[in-house]
N, C-alpha and C positions, 0 to 999 in steps of 0.2 A: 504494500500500500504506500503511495504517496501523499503523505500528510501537510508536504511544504511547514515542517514545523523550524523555528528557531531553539534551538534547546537549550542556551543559555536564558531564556526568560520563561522555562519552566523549572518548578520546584517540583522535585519528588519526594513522597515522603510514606511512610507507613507510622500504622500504631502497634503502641500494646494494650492491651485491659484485661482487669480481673475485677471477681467478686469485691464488691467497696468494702465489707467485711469477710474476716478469715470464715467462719462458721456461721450457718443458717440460726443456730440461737443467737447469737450477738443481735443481730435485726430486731427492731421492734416489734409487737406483738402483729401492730399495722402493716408492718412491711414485709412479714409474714405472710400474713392474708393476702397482701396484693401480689407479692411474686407467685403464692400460688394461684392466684387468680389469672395474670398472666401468664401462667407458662401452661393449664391446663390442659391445651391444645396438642401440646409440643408432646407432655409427657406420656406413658403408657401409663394403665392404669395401674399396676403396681408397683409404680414410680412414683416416690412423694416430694414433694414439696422441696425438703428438706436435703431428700438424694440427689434430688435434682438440681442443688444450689452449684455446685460446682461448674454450671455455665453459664454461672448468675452475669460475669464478666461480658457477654454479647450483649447487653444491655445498657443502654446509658443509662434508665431508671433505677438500677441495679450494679451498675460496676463504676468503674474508674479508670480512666485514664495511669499508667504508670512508666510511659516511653511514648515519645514522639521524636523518630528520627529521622533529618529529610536530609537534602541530597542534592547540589545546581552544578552545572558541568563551566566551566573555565576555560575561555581559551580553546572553543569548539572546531574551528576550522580550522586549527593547525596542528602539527604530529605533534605539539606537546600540550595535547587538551587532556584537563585534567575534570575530576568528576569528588566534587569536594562533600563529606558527609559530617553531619554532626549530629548529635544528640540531648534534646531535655528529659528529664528523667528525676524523679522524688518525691515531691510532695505535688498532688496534683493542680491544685491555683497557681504556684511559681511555672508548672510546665506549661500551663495555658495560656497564661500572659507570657512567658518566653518565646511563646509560638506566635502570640498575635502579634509582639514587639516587631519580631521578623519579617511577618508579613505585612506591617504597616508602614517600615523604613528599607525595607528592599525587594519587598515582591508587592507594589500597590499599585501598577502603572494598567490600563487595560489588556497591554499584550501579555501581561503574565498569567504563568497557567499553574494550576495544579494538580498533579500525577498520581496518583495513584493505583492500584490492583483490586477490584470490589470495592471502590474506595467510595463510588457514589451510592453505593446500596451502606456502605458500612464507617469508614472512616471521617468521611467527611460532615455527614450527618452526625455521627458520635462526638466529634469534638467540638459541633454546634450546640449540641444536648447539655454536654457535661459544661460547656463556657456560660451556656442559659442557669442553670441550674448553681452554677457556682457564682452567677452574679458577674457577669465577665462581659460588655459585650460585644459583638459580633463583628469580627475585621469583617472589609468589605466583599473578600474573595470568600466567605461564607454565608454572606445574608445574599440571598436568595430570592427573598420576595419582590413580588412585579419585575423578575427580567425574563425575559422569553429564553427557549431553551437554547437559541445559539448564543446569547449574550453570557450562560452559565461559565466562569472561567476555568470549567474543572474537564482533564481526559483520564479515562478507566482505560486500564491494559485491556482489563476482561471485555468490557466492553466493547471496544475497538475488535477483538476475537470473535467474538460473534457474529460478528456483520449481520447485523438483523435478528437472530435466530433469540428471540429472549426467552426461552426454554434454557439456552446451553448456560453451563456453568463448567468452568474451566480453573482447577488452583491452580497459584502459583508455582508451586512444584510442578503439577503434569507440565503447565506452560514453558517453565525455563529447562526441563526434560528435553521434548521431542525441540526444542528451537536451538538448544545444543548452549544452553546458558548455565553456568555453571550455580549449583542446586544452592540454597541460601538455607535449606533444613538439615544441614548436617549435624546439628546438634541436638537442638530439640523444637517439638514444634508447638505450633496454636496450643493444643489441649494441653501441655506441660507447664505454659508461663506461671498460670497460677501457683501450682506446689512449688516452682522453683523460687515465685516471689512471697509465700508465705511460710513455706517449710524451708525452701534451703539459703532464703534470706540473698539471693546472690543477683542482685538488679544488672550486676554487671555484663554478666552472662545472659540477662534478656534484651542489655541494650544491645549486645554483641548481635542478638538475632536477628533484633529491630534493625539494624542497621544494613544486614546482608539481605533482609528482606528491601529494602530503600531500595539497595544498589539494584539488585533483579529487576526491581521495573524499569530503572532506567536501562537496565539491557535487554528486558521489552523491547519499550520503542526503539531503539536502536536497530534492533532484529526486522521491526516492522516495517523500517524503513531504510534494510538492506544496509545498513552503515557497520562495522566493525563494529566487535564489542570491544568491552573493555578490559585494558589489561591491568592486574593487580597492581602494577607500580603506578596505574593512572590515579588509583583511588587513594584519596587524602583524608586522611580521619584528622578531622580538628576540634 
C-alpha cells in the first residue's frame, strides 16, 4: 500500500494496563457489583465475578494505565534515520500529563498523526477514559468530538490490515510473524503484565515490553509501505 505518509510527524506508541487494584476484595462493595454487572456477558456461567477480575485491566472503568511508550523516527530520509523511543511509567496522573505535555509541545500541529496497533478500538480510547476520569483534560489529538472521520489524526496497523474486512482481527504477533518483523513477545505477553506488575513488582521488565511492542508498529508501516525495516542500532532508547 501507498500511504504517501511522512513518518517523522507520526508518533507511535502503545500501552500497558492492569487491574486498578491487586484483588477483587480491595474494590468497593459498589465496584463489585458493577464489574460484575459489566462483564456478565463476557463470563461463563461458572465464572464469577471475582475469577474473573484478573482482566479487570481491559477496562478503563476498571484498570489503569501503568506504561505509555511511544516512539518518532529522526532523520527519515537519510541512511542515518534513527527511530527514537521513550517511556512514562509509575504513578498513573504523572504518566498522563507526561503524555499530554508531549503531545501539546511537539506532536500539536494538524499533520501529526498517531500510530498505533488496535489502538483505535483500545489505546486510544483508554487513555481518553483514564485522562477523563482522573481529571486531566483532553490534548487535542484525543478529543474527538464534531471532527469527521478523515479529520481523526489517529492510523491502526490492524486497521490498515484489513482493508475493509471488519470481521478480521489480526495480533501483533501473527502480524510482525508472517511480514518477517522481528517478534516484540519474546518475553512475556498481554495476559502476564499484570502478575508481573503486582506479584513480581518489576515495571521494568513491562516497560521493556511496552516499548518493543512501540517499535513493531513502526515496523508495521514501514512493511506497508515496502521501506526497510529497522535495524537494532537504528533504535534509541532515551
Amino acid at each position: 500500500m501507498n500511504l504517501k505518509l511522512n513518518f517523522e510527524n507520526i508518533l507511535f506508541l502503545d500501552i500497558e494496563t492492569v487491574p486498578e487494584v491487586e484483588n477483587f476484595e480491595s474494590l468497593s462493595a459498589e465496584k463489585q457489583e458493577l464489574f460484575a454487572l459489566k462483564t456478565q456477558y463476557q463470563r461463563k456461567e461458572d465464572i464469577t465475578a471475582e475469577d474473573f477480575y484478573e482482566r479487570a485491566g481491559i477496562w478503563a472503568e476498571f484498570g489503569k494505565i501503568i506504561c505509555i511508550s511511544v516512539g518518532y523516527f529522526t532523520n527519515f530520509k537519510l541512511a542515518t534515520r534513527n527511530f527514537r523511543v521513550t517511556s512514562f511509567y509509575g504513578d498513573e496522573v504523572t504518566i498522563l500529563e507526561e503524555f499530554k505535555k508531549l503531545l501539546e509541545n511537539h506532536f500539536n500541529k494538524p499533520h501529526h498523526l498517531l500510530c498505533g496497533h488496535n489502538a483505535k478500538e483500545f489505546d486510544f480510547p483508554y487513555i481518553a477514559r483514564r485522562m477523563i476520569i482522573n481529571k486531566i483534560s483532553l490534548p487535542e489529538k484525543l478529543n474527538l468530538f464534531g471532527k469527521k472521520p478523515w479529520e481523526i489524526p489517529h492510523l491502526d496497523t490492524m486497521e490498515l490490515w484489513k482493508f475493509g474486512d471488519y470481521k478480521h482481527f489480526t495480533s501483533l504477533k501473527l502480524l510482525t510473524s508472517i511480514l518477517g518483523v522481528p517478534s516484540p513477545k519474546d518475553d512475556i505477553s498481554g495476559s502476564e503484565v499484570a502478575k508481573v506488575y503486582y506479584e513480581e513488582n518489576n515495571i521494568k521488565r513491562i516497560v521493556n515490553y511496552c516499548e518493543k511492542d512501540t517499535v513493531a508498529v513502526a515496523q508495521l508501516l514501514l512493511r506497508f509501505n515496502n521501506q526497510p525495516i529497522l535495524e537494532e542500532l537504528s533504535i534509541v532508547r532515551i
